[in-house]
KOLGUPA-45009 format. One line per field, with one value per atom (N, C-alpha, C): residue number from 1; residue in three letters; chain; x, y, z. Coordinates in steps of 0.05 Angstrom, whole numbers, plus 5000, padded with zeros to 4 digits. Each point is the difference from the previous one (the first is absolute). Last residue first. Layout:
BEGIN
k <- c(NUM;...) .
r <- c(ala;...) .
c <- c(A;...) .
px <- c(X;...) .
py <- c(Y;...) .
pz <- c(Z;...) .
//
This chain:
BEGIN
k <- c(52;52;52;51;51;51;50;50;50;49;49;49;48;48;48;47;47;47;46;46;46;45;45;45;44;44;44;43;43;43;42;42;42;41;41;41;40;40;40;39;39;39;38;38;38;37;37;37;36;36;36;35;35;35;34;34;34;33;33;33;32;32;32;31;31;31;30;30;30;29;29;29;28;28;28;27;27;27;26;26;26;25;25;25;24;24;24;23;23;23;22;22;22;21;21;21;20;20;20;19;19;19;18;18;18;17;17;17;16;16;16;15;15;15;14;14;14;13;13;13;12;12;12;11;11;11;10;10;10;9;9;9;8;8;8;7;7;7;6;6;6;5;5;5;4;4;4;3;3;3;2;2;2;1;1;1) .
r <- c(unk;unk;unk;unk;unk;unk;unk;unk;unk;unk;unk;unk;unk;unk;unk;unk;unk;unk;unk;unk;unk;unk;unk;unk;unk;unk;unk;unk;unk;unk;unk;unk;unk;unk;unk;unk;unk;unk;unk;unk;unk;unk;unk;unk;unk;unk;unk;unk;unk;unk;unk;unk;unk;unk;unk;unk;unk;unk;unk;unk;unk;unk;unk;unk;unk;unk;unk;unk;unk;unk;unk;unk;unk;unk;unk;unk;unk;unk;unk;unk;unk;unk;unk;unk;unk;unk;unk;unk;unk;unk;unk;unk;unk;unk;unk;unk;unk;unk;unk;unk;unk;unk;unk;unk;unk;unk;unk;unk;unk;unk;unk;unk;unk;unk;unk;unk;unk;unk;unk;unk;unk;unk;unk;unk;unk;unk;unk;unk;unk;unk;unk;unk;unk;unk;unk;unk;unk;unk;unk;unk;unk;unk;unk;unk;unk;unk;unk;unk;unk;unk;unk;unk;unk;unk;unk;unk) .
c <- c(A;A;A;A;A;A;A;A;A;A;A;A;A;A;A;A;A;A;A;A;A;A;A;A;A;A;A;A;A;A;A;A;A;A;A;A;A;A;A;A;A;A;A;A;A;A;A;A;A;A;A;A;A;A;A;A;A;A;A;A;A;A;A;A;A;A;A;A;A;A;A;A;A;A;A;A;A;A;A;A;A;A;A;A;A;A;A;A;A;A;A;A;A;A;A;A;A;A;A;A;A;A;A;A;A;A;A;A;A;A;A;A;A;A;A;A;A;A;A;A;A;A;A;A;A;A;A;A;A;A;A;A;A;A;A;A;A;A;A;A;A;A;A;A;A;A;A;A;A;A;A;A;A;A;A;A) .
px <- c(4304;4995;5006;4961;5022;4998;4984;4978;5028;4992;5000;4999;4943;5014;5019;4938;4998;5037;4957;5019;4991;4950;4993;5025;4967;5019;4992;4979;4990;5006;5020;4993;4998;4959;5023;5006;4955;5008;5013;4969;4987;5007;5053;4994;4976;5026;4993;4986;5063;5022;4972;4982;5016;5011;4925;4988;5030;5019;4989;4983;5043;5020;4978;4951;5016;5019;4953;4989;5004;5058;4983;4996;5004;5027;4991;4932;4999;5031;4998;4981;4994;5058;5002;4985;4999;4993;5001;5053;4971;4997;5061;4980;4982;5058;5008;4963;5063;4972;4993;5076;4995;4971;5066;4981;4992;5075;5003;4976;5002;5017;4995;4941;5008;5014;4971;5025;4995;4946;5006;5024;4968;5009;5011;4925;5028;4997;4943;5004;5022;4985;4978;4995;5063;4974;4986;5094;4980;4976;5050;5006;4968;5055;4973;5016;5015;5021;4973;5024;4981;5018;5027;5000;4980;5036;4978;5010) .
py <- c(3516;5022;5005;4920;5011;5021;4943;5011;5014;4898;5024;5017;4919;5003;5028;4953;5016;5007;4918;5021;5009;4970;4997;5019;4934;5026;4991;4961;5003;5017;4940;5019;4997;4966;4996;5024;4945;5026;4989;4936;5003;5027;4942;4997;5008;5007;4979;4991;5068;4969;4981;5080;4999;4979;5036;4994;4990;5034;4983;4980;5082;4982;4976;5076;4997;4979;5017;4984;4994;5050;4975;4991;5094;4983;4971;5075;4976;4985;5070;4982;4987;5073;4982;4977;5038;5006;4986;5017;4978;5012;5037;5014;4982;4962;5019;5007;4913;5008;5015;4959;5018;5005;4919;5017;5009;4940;5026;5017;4927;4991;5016;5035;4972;4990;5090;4988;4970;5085;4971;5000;5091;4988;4976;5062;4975;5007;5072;4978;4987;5072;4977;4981;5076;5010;4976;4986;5011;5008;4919;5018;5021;4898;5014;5028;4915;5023;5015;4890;5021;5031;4909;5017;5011;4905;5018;5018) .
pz <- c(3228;4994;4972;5071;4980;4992;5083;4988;4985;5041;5005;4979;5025;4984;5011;5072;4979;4975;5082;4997;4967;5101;4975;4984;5097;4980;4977;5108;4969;4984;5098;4986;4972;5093;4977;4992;5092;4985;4974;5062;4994;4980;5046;4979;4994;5087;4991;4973;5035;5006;5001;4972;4985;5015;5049;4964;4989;5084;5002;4977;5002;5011;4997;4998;4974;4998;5079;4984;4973;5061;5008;4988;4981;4996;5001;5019;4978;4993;5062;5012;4978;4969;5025;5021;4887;5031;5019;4900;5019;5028;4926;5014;5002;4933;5026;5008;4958;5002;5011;4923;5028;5007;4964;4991;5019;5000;4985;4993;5070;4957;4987;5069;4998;4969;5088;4968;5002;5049;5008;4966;5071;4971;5003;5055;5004;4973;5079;4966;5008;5068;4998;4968;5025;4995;4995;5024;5026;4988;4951;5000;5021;4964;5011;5009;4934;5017;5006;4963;5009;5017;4927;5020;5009;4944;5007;5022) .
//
């Protein structure tokens, strides 16, 4: 997991490769905080690709 915070007050967190940009700096915390207590997941959905 990374976090890169950047001066216009957002972060970009990375966990195992999935990017979560433009969170806002005062919700970093608690975003950190939902994911070491298993409470975050995630959820994807992959689409066939598209043929021409």
């Amino acid at each position: 997991m990374s976090v890169r915070l950047y001066p216009e007050d957002d972060a970009l967190i990375d966990v195992e490769g999935v990017e979560c940009p433009d969170v806002p700096r005062d919700d970093v915390p608690a975003f950190l905080r939902s994911l070491f207590d298993e409470l975050a997941y995630v959820k994807a959905r992959r689409f066939p690709r598209a043929t021409s």
